[in-house]
N, C-alpha and C positions, 0 to 999 in steps of 0.2 A: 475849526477852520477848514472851509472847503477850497482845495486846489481844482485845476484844469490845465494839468500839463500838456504839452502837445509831443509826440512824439514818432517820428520816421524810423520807421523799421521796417526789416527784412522777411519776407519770407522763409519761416525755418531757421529763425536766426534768434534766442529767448533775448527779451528785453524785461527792465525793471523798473520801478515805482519806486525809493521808498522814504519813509518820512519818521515820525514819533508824534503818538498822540497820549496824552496822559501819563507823559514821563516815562512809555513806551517804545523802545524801536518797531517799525511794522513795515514790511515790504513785501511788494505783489510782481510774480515773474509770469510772464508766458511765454508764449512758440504761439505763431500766426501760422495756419496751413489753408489752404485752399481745400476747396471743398470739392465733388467731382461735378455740381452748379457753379460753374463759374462767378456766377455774380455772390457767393456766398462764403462764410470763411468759418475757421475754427479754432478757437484759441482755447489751449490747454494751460492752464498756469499752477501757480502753489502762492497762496498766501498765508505769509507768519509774522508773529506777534513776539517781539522779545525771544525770538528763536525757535518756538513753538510753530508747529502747523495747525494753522486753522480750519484750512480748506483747501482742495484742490479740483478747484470747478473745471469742468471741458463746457465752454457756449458757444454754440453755432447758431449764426443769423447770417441776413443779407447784410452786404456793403452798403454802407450809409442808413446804418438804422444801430439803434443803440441797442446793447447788449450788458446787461450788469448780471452780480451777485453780492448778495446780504449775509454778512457774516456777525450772526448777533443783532442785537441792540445796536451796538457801536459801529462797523464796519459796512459800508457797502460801496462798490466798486463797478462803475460803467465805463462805457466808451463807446468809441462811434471808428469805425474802421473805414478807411476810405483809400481808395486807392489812385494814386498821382500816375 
Protein backbone atom coordinates (compact mmCIF):
# COMPACT_ATOMS: atom_id res chain seq x y z
CA UNK A 1 0.00 0.00 0.00
CA UNK A 2 1.27 3.24 -0.96
CA UNK A 3 0.66 6.32 1.33
CA UNK A 4 1.16 10.32 0.66
CA UNK A 5 0.87 11.95 3.98
CA UNK A 6 1.13 15.46 4.13
CA UNK A 7 2.76 17.00 6.73
CA UNK A 8 3.81 20.90 8.35
CA UNK A 9 6.75 20.95 10.02
CA UNK A 10 9.29 23.06 11.62
CA UNK A 11 12.44 24.02 10.96
CA UNK A 12 14.91 22.04 13.40
CA UNK A 13 11.88 20.53 14.87
CA UNK A 14 12.26 16.10 13.99
CA UNK A 15 8.98 14.84 12.65
CA UNK A 16 7.76 11.14 11.94
CA UNK A 17 6.15 8.74 9.47
CA UNK A 18 5.16 5.58 10.68
CA UNK A 19 3.24 2.57 9.57
CA UNK A 20 3.70 -1.66 9.31
CA UNK A 21 4.28 -3.31 6.38
CA UNK A 22 4.34 -7.19 6.46
CA UNK A 23 3.38 -7.64 10.03
CA UNK A 24 6.16 -5.13 10.47
CA UNK A 25 6.42 -1.78 12.64
CA UNK A 26 8.56 0.76 10.29
CA UNK A 27 9.05 4.47 10.98
CA UNK A 28 11.08 7.20 9.22
CA UNK A 29 12.25 10.49 11.51
CA UNK A 30 13.99 13.59 10.34
CA UNK A 31 15.09 17.37 11.21
CA UNK A 32 14.49 19.80 8.24
CA UNK A 33 17.56 22.42 8.19
CA UNK A 34 18.10 25.07 5.72
CA UNK A 35 20.85 24.96 3.75
CA UNK A 36 23.32 28.21 3.43
CA UNK A 37 21.08 28.42 -0.49
CA UNK A 38 18.27 29.44 0.59
CA UNK A 39 16.20 27.93 -1.78
CA UNK A 40 17.50 24.56 -0.66
CA UNK A 41 17.10 22.15 2.45
CA UNK A 42 18.53 19.18 4.37
CA UNK A 43 16.95 16.50 6.07
CA UNK A 44 18.68 14.15 8.22
CA UNK A 45 16.56 11.24 9.45
CA UNK A 46 16.87 7.49 10.77
CA UNK A 47 14.69 4.90 9.40
CA UNK A 48 13.71 1.51 11.44
CA UNK A 49 12.06 -1.61 10.93
CA UNK A 50 10.73 -3.54 13.95
CA UNK A 51 13.11 -1.46 15.96
CA UNK A 52 16.20 -2.10 13.96
CA UNK A 53 17.96 0.81 11.98
CA UNK A 54 17.91 0.58 8.58
CA UNK A 55 19.28 3.68 7.39
CA UNK A 56 20.18 7.01 8.17
CA UNK A 57 20.13 9.05 5.01
CA UNK A 58 21.22 13.16 5.17
CA UNK A 59 19.38 14.40 1.43
CA UNK A 60 19.91 17.87 0.35
CA UNK A 61 17.90 19.19 -2.68
CA UNK A 62 15.95 22.34 -3.71
CA UNK A 63 12.45 23.26 -2.37
CA UNK A 64 9.83 21.84 -4.54
CA UNK A 65 11.75 19.01 -6.06
CA UNK A 66 11.59 15.50 -4.78
CA UNK A 67 14.20 14.04 -2.74
CA UNK A 68 13.93 10.03 -1.81
CA UNK A 69 15.95 6.98 -0.41
CA UNK A 70 15.65 3.20 -1.19
CA UNK A 71 16.07 1.04 1.46
CA UNK A 72 16.12 -2.52 -0.01
CA UNK A 73 13.75 -4.13 -2.14
CA UNK A 74 11.00 -3.15 0.07
CA UNK A 75 11.43 0.42 1.43
CA UNK A 76 11.73 3.52 -0.44
CA UNK A 77 10.95 6.93 0.86
CA UNK A 78 10.32 10.53 -1.02
CA UNK A 79 9.12 13.85 -0.59
CA UNK A 80 8.79 17.15 -1.87
CA UNK A 81 9.62 19.97 0.70
CA UNK A 82 7.97 23.24 0.17
CA UNK A 83 7.75 26.05 1.98
CA UNK A 84 4.21 28.16 2.96
Amino acid sequence: MTTSPRLLVRENEPFAVAGEHGGKPWRVEFILDKTSDARSVRLAGKITEGGQTLAAPVLVGKLGEQLGVKVGDDLRVAMVVRQD
